[in-house]
Residue, then its C-alpha position, 0 to 999 in steps of 0.5 A: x195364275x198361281x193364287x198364292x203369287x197373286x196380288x188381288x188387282x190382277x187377279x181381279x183384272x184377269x178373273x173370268x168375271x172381268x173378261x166376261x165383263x169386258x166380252x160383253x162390252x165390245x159385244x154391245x159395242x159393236x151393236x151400237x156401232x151396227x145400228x149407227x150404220x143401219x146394220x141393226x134396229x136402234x132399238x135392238x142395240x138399246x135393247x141389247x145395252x139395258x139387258x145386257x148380263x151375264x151370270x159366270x156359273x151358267x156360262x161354264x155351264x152352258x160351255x159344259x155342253x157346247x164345249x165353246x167359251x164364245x158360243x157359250x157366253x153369248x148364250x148365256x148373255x142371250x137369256x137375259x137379252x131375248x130375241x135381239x140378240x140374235x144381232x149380237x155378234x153378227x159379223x164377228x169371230x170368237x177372236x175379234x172379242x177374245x183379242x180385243x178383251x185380252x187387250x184391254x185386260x193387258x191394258x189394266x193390267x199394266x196400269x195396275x203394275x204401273x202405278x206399283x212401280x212408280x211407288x217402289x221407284x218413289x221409295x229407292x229415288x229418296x234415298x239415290x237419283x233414279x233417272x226414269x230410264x233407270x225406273x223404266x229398267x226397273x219396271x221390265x223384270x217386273x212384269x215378266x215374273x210368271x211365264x206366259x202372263x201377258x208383260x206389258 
């Protein structure tokens, strides 16, 4: 994102911090549903949810070596859980927690941009009558402006 174009809600939302955030959340997720099932201890999932953390410069740093963003978050995240982490991300792909973060990202994202367009709508409808699919119209170009960036 080019931080000069950027408001401050999204370049929260798509910070590195939030998807690690985020990452890490189905991580303990998906343990918690594993010992729900008897895949893992139960202790080993509260253990992994009262531990759980994660710091972004080690990350990097940790990747510098491993050159995998994954391999090197749940690295770090390791640290701070100990020998129960060996059941995080069991049974998973670096894709199952980098798409399901992504979209929960877009998800904020879009509530963010939402709530920005209702407010402009709001302004434009006391001077005309917008009917919400004139607002919807609206909306589109709106979320499109930076190639690449997720739309909606």
């Amino acid at each position: 994102m080019i931080e000069r174009y950027t408001l401050p809600e999204m370049a929260e939302i798509w910070s590195q911090e939030n998807k690690l955030r985020i990452m890490m959340e189905v991580e303990v997720l998906a343990c918690e549903g594993m010992a729900a099932i008897g895949q893992i201890p139960e202790e080993a999932a509260k253990n992994i949810r009262a531990k759980a953390n994660f710091n972004v410069d080690r990350v990097n740093e940790i990747e510098q070596t491993t050159r995998h963003d994954v391999i090197a978050f749940l690295s770090c995240v390791g640290e701070y859980i100990g020998d129960d982490a060996k059941y995080m991300h069991a049974g998973m792909t670096s894709s199952d927690v980098l798409d399901t973060s992504e979209a929960v990202q877009m998800k904020q994202a879009r509530g963010s941009h939402f709530e920005a367009v209702e407010g402009i709508c709001g302004s434009i409808a006391g001077k005309k009558q917008f009917s919400i699919k004139i607002r919807c119209a609206l909306a589109v170009p709106m979320l499109c402006m930076q190639n690449r960036l997720p739309s909606a």
